[in-house]
N, C-alpha and C positions, 0 to 999 in steps of 0.2 A: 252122853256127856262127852265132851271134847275134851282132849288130851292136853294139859298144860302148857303144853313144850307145840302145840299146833296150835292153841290160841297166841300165841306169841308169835309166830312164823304167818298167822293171818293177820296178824295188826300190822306189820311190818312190812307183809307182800300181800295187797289185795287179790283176793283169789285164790291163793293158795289152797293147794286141798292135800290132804294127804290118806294113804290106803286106809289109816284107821277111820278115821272121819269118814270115809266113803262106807266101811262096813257098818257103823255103827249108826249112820243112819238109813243102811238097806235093813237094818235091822228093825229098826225101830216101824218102818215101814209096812215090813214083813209082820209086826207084831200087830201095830195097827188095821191090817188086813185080816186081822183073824179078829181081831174084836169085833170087825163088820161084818164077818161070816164068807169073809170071802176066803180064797184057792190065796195063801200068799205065794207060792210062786207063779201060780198066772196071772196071779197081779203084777208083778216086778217086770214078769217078763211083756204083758199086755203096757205099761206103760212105759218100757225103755222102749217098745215098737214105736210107741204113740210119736217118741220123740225124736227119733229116727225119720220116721218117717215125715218132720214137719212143725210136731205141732207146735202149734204158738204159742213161747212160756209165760206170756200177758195172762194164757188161759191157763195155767197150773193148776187153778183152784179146781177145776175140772176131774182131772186125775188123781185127788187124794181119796185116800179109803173109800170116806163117808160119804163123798159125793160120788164115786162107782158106785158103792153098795144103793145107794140111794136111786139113783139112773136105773139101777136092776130090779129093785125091788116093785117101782113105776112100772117098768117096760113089760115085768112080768104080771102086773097086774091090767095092765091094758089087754 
């Protein structure tokens, strides 16, 4: 949930982000990663690489949880 006093500060400044909002959605992230049985911190850390290094955020849908879990669960069964 976003902080009252930062949804106000994003309506008024597009973009805006602030420290909470960035933890609270590594969080949510992190939490998401364990309902898919993944590592959440090799998750976090495997997709801020992703994005470091390139990736294209057209492709985002890529890097959430349930499509890694899902990529792994494939690759391991091939």
């Amino acid at each position: 949930m976003v902080p009252a006093q930062c949804r106000v500060l994003m309506t008024w400044h597009p973009g805006y982000s602030c420290r909470a909002c960035e933890v609270v959605t590594q969080a949510r992230l992190a939490e998401a990663a364990k309902l898919n049985s993944l590592d959440p911190r090799a998750y976090l850390t495997n997709t801020l690489t992703a994005f470091a290094k390139g990736h294209p955020s057209k492709h985002v849908d890529a890097l959430l949880p349930w499509a890694v879990a899902r990529s792994v669960s494939h690759s391991a069964v091939v």
